[in-house]
N, C-alpha and C positions, 0 to 999 in steps of 0.2 A: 587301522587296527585289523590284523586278519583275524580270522577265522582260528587258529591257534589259539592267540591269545585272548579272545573271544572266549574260547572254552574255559582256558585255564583260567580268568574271572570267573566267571557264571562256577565253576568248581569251587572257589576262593569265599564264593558268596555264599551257596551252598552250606560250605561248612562253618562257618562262619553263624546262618543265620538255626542252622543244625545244634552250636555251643549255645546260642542265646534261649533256644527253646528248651534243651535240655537244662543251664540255668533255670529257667522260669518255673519248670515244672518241680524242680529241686525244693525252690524256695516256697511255691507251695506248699506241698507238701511235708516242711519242716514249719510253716507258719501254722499247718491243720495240727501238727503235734505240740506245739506250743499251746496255741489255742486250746486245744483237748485239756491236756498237763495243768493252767491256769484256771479254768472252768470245775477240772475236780479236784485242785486241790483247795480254791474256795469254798467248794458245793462240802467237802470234807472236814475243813476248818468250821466255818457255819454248823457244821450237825451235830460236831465231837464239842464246840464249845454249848450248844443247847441242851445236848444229853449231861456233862459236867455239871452246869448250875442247877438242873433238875433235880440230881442227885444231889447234890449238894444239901439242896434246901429241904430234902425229905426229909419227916418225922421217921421211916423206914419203910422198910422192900413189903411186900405186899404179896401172898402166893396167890390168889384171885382176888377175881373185882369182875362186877358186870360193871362194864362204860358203854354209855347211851346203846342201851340193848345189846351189849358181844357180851360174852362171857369171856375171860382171857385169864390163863395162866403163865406166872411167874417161872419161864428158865431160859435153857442158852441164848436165846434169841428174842425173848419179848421179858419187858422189863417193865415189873408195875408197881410204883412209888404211891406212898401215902404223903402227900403237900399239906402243911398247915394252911386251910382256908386264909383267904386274905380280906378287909374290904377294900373299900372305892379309895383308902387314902394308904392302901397296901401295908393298913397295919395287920397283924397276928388275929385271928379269931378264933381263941382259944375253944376245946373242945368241937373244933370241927373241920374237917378234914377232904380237901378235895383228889378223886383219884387220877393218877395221870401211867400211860402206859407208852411205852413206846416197842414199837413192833415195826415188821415187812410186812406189806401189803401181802395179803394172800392173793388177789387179783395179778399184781407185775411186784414181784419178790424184787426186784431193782431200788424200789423204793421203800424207805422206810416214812414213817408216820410218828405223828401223837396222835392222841385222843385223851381226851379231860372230862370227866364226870367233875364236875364243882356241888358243893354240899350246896341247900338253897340260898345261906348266906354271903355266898363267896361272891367275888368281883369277877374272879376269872370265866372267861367264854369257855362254854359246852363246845365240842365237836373236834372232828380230826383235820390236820393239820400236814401238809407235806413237809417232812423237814431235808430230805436228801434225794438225789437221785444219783442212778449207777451205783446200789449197793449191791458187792457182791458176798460180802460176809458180814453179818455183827453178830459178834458175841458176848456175854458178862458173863463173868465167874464171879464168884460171892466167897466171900471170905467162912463163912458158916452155912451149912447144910440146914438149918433151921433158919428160915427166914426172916420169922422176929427179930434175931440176936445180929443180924448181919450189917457193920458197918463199914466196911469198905468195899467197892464194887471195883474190879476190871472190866475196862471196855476193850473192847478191840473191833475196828472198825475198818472194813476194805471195802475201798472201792477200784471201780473198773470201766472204761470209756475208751472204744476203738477210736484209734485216732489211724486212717488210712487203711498202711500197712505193720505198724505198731498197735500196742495195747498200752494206754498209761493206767498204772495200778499204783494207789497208794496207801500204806496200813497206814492206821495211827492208833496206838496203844495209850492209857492211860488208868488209873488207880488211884478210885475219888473216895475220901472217905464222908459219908456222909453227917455232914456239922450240926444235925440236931441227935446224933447219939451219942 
């Protein structure tokens, strides 16, 4: 073999070994946005159906509540439901009522939360609760300006998770009415 053709291999390999790195690195990087894409749109699905049945099951919207010591107000962004108290065998315990609010962290606004004041009869656990991460927006609109009267809630819910050199963002909209008004 000379020296010739000697190079012109070693060039041949070269690019050669130059296409398989450049593959590899492709395929990463499409497996990181995949990855990304899968991760929020479960983390997304998971939060919009936990906000949905909460609503759902409310007695009604709530414009304050203190929950274990906050004080929190009812608008765009934080959202405070009156739950009929349940007991241990999750029947209805009439005349009593547990509060549940769902909010962004003021700490990292990425994440959103519950938290549940339960009356003292109730079944359900006191305390806050992670329900989502990479939120970049949530909003409810209320179908009534007075919040007693208000029975259907829009949610709108965004999230947001760099993936690389991309951003996967995904909304999800919905419009619950709530079944105890």
């Amino acid at each position: 073999m000379s020296l010739s053709e000697m190079l012109v291999t070693i060039l041949i390999l070269v690019i050669i070994i130059s296409l398989l790195i450049g593959m590899y690195f492709t395929y990463i990087g499409a497996f990181k946005i995949q990855m990304a894409y899968n991760e929020l749109n479960s983390n997304s699905i998971i939060a919009f159906d936990k906000i949905t049945s909460r609503i759902k099951g409310a007695a009604r919207v709530a414009e304050q509540a203190t929950i274990n010591s906050i004080e929190y107000t009812t608008d765009y962004d934080t959202l405070i439901l009156e739950l009929p108290s349940i007991d241990e065998d999750q029947n209805i315990i009439f005349g009593a009522y547990d509060y549940f609010v769902i909010y962004r962290d003021p700490a990292d606004n990425t994440l959103l939360k519950f938290d549940i004041e339960p009356d003292t009869g109730s079944s359900r656990q006191s305390g806050a609760r992670l329900v989502s991460e990479y939120v970049d927006e949530i909003i409810f609109n209320f179908n009534n300006i007075d919040y007693t009267a208000v029975n259907k809630i829009e949610t709108i819910l965004v999230t947001k998770q760099d993936a690389g050199r991309t951003e996967q963002v995904i909304i999800m909209q919905n419009t619950t009415k709530i079944r105890n008004k």
